[in-house]
C-alpha positions in Angstrom: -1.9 -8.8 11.7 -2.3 -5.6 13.9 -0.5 -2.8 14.2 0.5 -3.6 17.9 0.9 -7.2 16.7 3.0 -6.2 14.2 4.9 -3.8 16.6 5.9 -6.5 18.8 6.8 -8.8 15.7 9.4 -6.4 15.1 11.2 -5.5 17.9 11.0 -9.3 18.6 13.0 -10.0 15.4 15.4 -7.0 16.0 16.4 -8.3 19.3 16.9 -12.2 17.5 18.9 -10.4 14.7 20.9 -8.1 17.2 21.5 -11.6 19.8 22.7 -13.6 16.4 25.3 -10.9 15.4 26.4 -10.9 18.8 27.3 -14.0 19.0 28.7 -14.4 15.3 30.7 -11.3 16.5 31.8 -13.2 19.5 33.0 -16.6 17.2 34.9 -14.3 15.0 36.6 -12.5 17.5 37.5 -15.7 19.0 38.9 -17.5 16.1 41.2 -13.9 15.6 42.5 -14.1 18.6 42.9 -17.7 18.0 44.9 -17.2 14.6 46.9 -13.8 15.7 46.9 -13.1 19.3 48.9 -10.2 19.0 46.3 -8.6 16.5 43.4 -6.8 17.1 39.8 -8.3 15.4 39.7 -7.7 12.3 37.0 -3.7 11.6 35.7 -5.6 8.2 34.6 -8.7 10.4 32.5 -5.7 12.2 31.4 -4.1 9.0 30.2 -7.2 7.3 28.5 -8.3 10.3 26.5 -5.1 10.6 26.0 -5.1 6.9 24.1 -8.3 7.2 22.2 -7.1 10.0 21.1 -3.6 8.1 19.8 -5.9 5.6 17.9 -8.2 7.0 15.7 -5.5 9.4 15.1 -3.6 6.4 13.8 -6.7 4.4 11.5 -6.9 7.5 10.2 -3.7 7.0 9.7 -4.2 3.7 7.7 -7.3 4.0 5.3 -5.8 7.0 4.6 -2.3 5.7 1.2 -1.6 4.5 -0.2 -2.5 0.9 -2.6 -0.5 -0.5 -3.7 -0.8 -4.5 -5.4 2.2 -5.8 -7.5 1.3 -8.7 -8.9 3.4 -11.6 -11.6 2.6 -14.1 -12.5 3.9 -17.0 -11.9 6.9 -18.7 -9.6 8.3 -15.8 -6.7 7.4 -17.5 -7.9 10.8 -19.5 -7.7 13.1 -15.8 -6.5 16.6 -16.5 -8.2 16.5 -20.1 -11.5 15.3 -19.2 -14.5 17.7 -17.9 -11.8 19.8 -16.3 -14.6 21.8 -14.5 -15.6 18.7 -13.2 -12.3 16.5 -12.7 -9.7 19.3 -12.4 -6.7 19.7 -14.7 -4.1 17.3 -12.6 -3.5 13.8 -14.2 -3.5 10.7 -12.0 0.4 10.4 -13.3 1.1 14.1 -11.3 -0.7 13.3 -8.5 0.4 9.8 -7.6 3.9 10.6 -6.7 2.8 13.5 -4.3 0.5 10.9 -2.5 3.3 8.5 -2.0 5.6 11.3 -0.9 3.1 11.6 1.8 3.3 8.0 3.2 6.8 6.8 2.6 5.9 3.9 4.9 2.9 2.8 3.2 3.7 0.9 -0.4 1.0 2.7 -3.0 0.4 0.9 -5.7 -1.9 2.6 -9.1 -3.6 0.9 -11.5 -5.8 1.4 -14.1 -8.0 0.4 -16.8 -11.3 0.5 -19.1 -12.1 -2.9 -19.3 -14.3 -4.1 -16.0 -13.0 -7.8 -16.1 -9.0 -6.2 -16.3 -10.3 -4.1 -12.9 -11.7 -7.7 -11.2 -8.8 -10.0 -11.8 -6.6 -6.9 -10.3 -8.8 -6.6 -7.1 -8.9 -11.0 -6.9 -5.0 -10.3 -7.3 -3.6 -7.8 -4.5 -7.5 -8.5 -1.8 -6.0 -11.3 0.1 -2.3 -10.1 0.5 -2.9 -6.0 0.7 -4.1 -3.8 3.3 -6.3 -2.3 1.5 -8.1 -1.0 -2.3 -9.1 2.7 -2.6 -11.2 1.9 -5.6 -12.9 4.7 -8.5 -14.6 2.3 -10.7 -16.1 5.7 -12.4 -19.2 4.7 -14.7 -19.1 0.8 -13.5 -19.8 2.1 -10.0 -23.7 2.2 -11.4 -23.9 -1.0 -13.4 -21.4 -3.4 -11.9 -23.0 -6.4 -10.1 -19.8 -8.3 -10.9 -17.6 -5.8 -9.2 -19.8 -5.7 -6.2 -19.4 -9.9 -6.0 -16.1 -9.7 -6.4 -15.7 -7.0 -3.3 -17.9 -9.0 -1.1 -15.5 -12.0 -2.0 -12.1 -10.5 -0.6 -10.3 -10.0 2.7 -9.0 -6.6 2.7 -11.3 -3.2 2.8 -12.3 -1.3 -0.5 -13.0 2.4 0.4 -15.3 3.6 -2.8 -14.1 7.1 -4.1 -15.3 9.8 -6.4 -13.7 13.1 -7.4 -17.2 15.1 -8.0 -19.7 14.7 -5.8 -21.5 12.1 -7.7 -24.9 13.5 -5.7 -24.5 17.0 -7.2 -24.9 15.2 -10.8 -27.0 14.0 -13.3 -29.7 11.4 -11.5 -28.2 8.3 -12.4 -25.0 8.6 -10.8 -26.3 8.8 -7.6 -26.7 5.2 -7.5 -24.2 3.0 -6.9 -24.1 -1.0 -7.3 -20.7 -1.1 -5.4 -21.3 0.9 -2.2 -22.9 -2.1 -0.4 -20.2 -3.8 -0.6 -17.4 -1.2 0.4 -16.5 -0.1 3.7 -17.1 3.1 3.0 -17.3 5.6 0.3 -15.8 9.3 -0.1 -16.5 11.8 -2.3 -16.4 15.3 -3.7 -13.1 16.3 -2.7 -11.2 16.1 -6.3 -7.9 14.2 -6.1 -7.6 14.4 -2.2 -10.9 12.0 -1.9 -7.7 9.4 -2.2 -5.4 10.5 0.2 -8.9 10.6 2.6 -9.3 6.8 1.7 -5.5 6.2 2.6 -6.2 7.6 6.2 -9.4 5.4 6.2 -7.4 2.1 5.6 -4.4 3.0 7.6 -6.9 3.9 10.8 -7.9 0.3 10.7 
């Protein structure tokens, strides 16, 4: 679904949800004048009304806001201890909640793991129901087929990122398995290669 698509998704529910508590307001108001004529309707009719309707919009949100899964192979669960010339000296644990600071309306998922087949079944998991994967596979990016199958096989974009400039580096980094498959690729800009992938998927 599109942004404009899901623009006009929205306002079309809001104005359902504001119609429906109109007219439960108007039922309720009607059967307190019915029971007490000489009363005025009843504020916590009013309050529980709007209550419900808070509710529900912000369930709607929550259910089209964009999905993105941020996924980490191995040995960068070791960032801030590793080749801190080369990585920097900020773990991934630091740096996520700045990221997501950044996009409150995005939902940023992190995960991580050394094991390639752990880093496949995640992508088979969230790549036909999120927006998008910012994906560092680190040393798998040069020997993976089976990571390149399984990003040709899904629905949503994988931006390949790298904190070094992988082309500044020893010779056999600078070929990568994955890149063919990905919709683009970023590098060299430490941490903030992810938030560049972010603004790649959410430009879609």
């Amino acid at each position: 679904m599109s942004k404009v698509q899901k623009e006009k998704a929205f306002f079309s529910f809001f104005t359902f949800e504001r119609k429906y508590f109109q007219r439960k307001l108007k039922v309720r108001i009607s059967e307190q004048r019915t029971k007490r004529k000489s009363e005025k309707p009843n504020f916590f009719c009013f309050l529980l009304a709007y209550s419900y309707l808070c509710k529900r919009i912000v369930l709607y949100i929550i259910r089209y806001m964009k999905k993105i899964q941020i996924i980490n192979g191995p040995n960068l669960n070791l960032l801030g201890k590793r080749e801190p010339g080369i990585y920097g000296s900020s773990s991934f644990d630091e740096y996520l909640p700045k990221l997501q600071a950044k996009y409150p309306d995005v939902e940023i998922d992190y995960y991580q793991s050394n094991i390639e087949g752990e880093l496949i079944n995640k992508m088979q998991e969230v790549g036909f129901a999120y927006d998008g994967i910012v994906l560092n596979a680190g040393a798998y990016t040069h020997t993976s087929v089976a990571l390149q199958d399984c990003i040709r096989s899904l629905n949503c974009p994988v931006i390949e990122v790298h904190i070094s400039n992988v082309h500044q580096r020893e010779e056999f980094r600078h070929k990568s398995l994955i890149s063919c498959a990905c919709r683009g690729v970023i590098c060299g800009f430490g941490l903030d290669s992810y938030r560049l992938a972010i603004e790649a998927i959410l430009s879609e």
